[in-house]
C-alpha positions in Angstrom: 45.1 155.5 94.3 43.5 157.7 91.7 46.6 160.1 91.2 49.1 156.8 91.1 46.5 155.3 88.2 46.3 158.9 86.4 50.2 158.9 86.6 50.7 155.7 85.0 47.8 156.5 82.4 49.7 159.5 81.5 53.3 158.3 81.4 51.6 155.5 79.0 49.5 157.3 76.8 52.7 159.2 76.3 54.7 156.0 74.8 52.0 155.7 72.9 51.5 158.7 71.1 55.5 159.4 70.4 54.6 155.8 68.4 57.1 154.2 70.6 57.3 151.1 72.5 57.6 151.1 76.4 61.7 150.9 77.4 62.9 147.5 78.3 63.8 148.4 81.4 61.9 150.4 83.8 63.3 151.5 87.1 61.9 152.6 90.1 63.8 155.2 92.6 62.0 155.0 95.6 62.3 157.9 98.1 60.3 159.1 100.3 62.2 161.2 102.5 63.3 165.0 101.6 66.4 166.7 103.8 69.4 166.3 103.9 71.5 164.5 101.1 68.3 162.8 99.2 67.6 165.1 96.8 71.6 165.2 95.3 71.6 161.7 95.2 68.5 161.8 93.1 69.8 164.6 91.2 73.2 162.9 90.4 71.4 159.8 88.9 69.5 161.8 86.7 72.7 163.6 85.4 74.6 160.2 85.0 71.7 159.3 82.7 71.5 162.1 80.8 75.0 162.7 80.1 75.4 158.5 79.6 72.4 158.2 77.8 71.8 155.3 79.7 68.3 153.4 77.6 65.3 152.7 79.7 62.6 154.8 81.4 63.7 156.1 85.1 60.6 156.5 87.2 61.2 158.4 90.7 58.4 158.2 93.3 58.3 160.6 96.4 56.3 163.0 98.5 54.4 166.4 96.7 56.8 168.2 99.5 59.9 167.2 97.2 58.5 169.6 94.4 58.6 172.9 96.4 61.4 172.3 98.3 63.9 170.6 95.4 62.2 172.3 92.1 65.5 172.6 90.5 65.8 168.7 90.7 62.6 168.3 89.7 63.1 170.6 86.7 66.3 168.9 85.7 64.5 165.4 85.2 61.8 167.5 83.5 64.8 167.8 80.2 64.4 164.1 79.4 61.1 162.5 78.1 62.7 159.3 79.9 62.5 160.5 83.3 59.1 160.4 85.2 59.0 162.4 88.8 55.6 161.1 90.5 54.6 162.2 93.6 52.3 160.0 96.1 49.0 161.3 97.0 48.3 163.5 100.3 46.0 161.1 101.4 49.2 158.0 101.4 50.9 160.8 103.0 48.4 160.9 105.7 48.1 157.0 105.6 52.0 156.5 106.0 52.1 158.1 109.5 54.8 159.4 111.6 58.0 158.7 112.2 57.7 160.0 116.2 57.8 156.9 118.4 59.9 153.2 118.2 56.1 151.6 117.4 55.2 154.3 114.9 58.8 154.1 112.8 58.2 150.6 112.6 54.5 151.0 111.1 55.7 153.3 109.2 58.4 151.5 107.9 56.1 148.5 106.9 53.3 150.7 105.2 56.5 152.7 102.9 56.9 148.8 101.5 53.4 148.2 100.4 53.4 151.5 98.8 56.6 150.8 97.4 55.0 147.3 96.0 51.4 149.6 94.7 53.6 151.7 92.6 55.9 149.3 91.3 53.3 147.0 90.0 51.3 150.3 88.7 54.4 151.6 86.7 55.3 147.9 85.4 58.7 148.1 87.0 61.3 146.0 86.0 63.9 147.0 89.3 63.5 149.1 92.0 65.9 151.0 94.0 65.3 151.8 97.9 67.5 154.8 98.3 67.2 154.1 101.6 67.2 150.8 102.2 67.3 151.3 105.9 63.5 151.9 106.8 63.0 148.4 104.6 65.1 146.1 106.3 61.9 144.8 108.3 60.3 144.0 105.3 63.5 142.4 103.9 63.6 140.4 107.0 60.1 139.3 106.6 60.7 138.2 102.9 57.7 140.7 101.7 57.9 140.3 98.2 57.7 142.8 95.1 57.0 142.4 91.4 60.3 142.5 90.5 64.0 142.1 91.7 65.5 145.1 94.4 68.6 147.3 95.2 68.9 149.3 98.1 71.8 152.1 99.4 72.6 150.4 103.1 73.5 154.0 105.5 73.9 153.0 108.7 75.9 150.1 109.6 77.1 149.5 112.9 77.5 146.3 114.0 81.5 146.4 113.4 81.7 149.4 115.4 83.7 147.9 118.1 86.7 146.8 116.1 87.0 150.8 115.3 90.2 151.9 117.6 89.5 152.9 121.2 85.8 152.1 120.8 84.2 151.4 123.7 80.5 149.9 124.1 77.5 149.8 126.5 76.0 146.5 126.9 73.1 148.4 125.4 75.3 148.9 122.1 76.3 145.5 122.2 72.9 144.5 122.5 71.8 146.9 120.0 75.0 146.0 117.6 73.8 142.2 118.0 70.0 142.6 116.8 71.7 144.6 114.1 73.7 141.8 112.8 71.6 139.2 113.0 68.5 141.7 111.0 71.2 142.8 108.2 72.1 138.9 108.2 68.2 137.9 107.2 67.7 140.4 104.9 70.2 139.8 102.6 68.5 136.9 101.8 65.3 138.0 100.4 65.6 136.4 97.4 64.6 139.4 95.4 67.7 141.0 96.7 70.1 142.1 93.7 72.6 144.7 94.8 73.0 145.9 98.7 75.3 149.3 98.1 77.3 150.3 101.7 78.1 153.6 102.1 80.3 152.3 104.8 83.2 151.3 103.1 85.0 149.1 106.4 81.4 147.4 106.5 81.7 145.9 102.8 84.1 143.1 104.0 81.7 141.6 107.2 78.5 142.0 104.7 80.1 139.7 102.4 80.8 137.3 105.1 77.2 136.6 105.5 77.7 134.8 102.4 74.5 136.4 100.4 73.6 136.0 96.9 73.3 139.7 96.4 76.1 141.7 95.3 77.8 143.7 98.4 79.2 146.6 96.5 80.6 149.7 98.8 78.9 153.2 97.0 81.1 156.4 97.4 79.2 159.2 99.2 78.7 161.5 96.3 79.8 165.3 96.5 79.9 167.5 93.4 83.8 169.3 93.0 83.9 172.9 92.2 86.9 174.6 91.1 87.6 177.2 93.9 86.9 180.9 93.1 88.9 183.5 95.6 87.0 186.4 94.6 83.8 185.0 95.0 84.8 184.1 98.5 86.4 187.4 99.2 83.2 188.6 98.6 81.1 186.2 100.5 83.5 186.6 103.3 82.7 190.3 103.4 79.3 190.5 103.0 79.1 187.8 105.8 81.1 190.6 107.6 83.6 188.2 109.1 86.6 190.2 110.0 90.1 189.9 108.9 93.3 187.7 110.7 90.1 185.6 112.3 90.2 181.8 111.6 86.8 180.7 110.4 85.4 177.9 112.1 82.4 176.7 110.3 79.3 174.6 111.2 76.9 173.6 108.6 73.3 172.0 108.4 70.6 171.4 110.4 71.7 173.5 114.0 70.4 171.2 116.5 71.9 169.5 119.1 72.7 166.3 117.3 74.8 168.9 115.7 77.0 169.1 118.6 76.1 173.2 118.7 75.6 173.8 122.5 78.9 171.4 123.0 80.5 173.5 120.7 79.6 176.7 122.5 80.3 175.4 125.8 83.8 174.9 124.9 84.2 178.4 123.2 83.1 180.0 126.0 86.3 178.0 128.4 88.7 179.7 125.7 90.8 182.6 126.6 90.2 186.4 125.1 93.4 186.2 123.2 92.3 182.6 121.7 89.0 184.0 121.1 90.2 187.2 119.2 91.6 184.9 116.5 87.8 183.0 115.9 85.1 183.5 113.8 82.6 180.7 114.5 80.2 180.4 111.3 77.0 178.9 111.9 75.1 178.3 108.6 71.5 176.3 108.2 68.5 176.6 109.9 68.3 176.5 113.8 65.7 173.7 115.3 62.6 175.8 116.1 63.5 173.4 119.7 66.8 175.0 120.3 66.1 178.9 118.5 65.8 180.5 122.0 68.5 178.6 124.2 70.9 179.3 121.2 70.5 182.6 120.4 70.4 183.8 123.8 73.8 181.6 124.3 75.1 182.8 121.6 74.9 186.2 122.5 75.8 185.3 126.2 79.4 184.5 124.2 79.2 187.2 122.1 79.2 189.9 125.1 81.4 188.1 127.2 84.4 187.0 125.0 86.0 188.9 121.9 84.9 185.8 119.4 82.8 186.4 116.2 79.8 184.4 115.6 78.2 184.5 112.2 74.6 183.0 112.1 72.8 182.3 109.4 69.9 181.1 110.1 68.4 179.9 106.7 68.4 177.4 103.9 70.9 177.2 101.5 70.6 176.3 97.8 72.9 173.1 96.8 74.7 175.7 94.2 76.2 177.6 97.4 77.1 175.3 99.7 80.4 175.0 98.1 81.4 178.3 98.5 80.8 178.2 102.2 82.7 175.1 102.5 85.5 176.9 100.9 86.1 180.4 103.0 86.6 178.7 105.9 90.2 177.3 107.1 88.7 174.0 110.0 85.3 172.3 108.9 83.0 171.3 111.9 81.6 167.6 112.0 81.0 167.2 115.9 77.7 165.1 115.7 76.9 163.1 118.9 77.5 159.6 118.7 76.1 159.7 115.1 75.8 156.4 113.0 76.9 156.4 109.9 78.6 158.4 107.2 78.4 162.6 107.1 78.5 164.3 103.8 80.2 167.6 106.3 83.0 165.4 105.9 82.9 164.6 101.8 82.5 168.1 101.4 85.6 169.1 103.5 87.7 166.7 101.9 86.6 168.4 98.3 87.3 171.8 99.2 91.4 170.5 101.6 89.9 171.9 104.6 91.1 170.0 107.5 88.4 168.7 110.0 87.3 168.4 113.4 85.1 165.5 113.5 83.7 163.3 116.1 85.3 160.6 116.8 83.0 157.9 117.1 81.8 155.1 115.0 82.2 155.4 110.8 82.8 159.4 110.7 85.7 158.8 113.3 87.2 156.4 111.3 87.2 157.8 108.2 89.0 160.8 109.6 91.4 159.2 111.1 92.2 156.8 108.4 92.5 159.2 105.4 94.0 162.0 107.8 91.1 164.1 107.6 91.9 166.3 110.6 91.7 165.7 113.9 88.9 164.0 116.2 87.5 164.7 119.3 85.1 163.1 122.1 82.2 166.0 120.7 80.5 165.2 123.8 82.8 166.8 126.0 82.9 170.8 125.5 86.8 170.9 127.2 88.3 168.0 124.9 86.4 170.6 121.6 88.2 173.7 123.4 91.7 171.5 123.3 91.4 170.6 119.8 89.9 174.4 118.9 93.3 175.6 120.5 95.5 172.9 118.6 94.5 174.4 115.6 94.8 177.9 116.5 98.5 177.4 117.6 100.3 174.1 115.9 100.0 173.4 112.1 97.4 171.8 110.4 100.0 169.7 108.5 100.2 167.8 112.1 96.3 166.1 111.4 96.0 167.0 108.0 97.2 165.2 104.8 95.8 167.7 101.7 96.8 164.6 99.0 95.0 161.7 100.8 91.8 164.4 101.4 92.4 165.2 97.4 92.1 161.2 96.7 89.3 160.6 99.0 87.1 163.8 97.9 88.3 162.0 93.8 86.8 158.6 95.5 83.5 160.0 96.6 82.6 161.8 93.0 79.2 161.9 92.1 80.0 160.7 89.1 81.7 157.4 90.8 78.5 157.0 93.0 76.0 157.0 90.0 78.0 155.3 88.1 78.4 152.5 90.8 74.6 152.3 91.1 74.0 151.9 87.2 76.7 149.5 86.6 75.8 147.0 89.7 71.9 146.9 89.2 
């Protein structure tokens, strides 16, 4: 707790010497979690404030890991004297555990709250916000209390997953769907509840019906809008070496199997040569040190066999070029398997009018289908991928694809309409 007390010290000592009294209000972004979308979600709160000049102090709490891995996010809190990043120390690192088995998420998940409680009493918080309010449910449940009132961002609803069209459930979903309920149900009743934000916007009207005192507010998954630059993706396009009159085909993120990858493969390799001569299938993000062997040796298994192009890149990519990717190619890949929840693959389609070809299960599925998104596909059978792969290669896109409604729903999900949906309903 030394480094927590230091950090506090400092932050005061600082109020202090400007001659200024502390902020009113004094929130707390918890998050302790570093892949994927959390670091842009940060980083568009910090820009809201900025540009807004929203008053208060924003204090935002999360592993020494975020520093090396999001500096620029870091860096950009570092222009305002009002916003405090503070990591926890190695040792609560240690102490938090991990995530690996059902007993050791659940620990976990309860140890994340009392830390969460340590540093709000330390940094005399006056509201906290859980940016993923998912790992504190249990403690919700359990009515574990914290100096002051809570908001959280709600990711993976699922309990309304069987009034989706053509959904279809085990009895171990139902099951699973049932506990779900009944968990989201008592924790909306912590009384220190404020604002539950849903990034599941068909979810917002059965989370109201649990008749809560908190506010049920539906969040828009934030993507950033660039204007679209055709020389600089001529130019990425040819220093990625992907060949002329090929359709680009292009699968982003993490490139594992929840990815859908080796289903995705599978059903390129059941495609004819003359289908395959019009493919290039880019593959950007790091592969899973699990699948780096099978895949590239499948890949090249493909690669020898058929006339298709596979691009690989095998590496991280800055937030400030994903955008480009997004844009040079013509069909966005979102075949997760069975994921829960919402996909920012298919936010950042939307933004750049690339049609899709989603999963077609649960929220993604949904979405796709309701805004006309693209088309979407069992992604756990390789044939049904190699049947919607050829509808795009040989019908038009118009067929699945609406560019206005994607143009309205990219507008929806703005990061400026997410952060300004979480300052305004705190």
């Amino acid at each position: 707790m030394q480094q927590l007390s230091d950090s506090v010290k400092q932050l005061n000592e600082t109020d202090v010497g400007m001659g200024l009294s502390l902020p009113e209000r004094k929130i707390l972004l918890f998050d302790l979690s570093v892949g994927g979308h959390h670091a842009a979600y940060i980083q568009h709160l910090i820009c809201y404030l900025v540009e807004q000049n929203l008053p208060g102090r924003l204090d935002i709490v999360v592993v020494p890991k975020f520093f090396s891995l999001h500096q620029d996010v870091v860096e950009l809190g570092q222009t305002c004297d009002r916003i405090n990043f503070i990591p926890i120390t190695d040792t609560e690192v240690t102490w938090l555990g991990p995530w690996t088995t059902y007993v050791q998420r659940k620990s976990r998940a309860l140890r994340e709250w009392t830390l969460l409680n340590r540093y709000a009493i330390a940094l005399g918080s006056t509201e906290c916000v859980l940016l993923y309010f998912d790992t504190f449910q249990l403690s919700a449940v359990l009515r574990r209390k914290l100096p002051c009132p809570f908001s959280g961002i709600y990711f993976r609803p699922r309990f309304h997953y069987d009034e989706f069209p053509g959904c279809t459930l085990s009895w171990k979903d139902k099951v699973r769907h049932w506990q779900e309920r009944f968990h989201i149900s008592q924790a909306l009743r912590h009384p220190q509840l404020k604002t539950l934000f849903c990034l599941d916007q068909f979810a917002v009207k059965y989370l109201k019906e649990f008749h809560s005192h908190a506010k049920i507010v539906y969040l828009p998954d934030p993507v950033q809008i660039y204007s679209k630059s055709e020389s600089k993706v001529d130019e990425l396009k040819a220093n990625l070496g992907i060949e002329a009159n090929r359709r680009v085909f292009f699968l982003f993120g993490v490139l594992d199997g929840r990815k859908g990858i080796h289903q995705l493969l599978d059903a390129i390799s059941t495609l004819s040569p003359a289908l395959c001569e019009k493919i290039c299938l880019l593959l950007v993000g790091k592969i899973a040190d699990s699948d780096s062997s099978t895949l590239q040796n499948r890949i090249r298994e493909i690669s020898q066999a058929l006339p298709v192009q596979i691009v690989v890149q095998d590496k991280f990519i800055s937030e400030q070029e994903v955008p480009l990717y997004f844009q040079s190619a013509d069909v966005v890949l979102a075949l997760y398997q069975r994921h829960v929840g919402m996909s920012g693959i298919v936010v950042q389609g939307a933004a750049v009018q690339k049609p899709l070809l989603s999963s077609d299960y649960g929220l993604m599925g949904e979405t796709v289908r309701h805004w006309q998104l693209g088309l979407t596909v069992d992604s756990t059978i390789p044939t049904e991928i190699a049947s919607c792969l050829t509808q795009f290669l040989t019908e038009s896109p118009e067929i699945s694809f609406d560019p206005s409604k994607a143009k309205h729903f990219a507008e929806q999900n703005s990061a400026e309409n997410y952060a300004s949906t979480i300052f305004k309903n705190m």
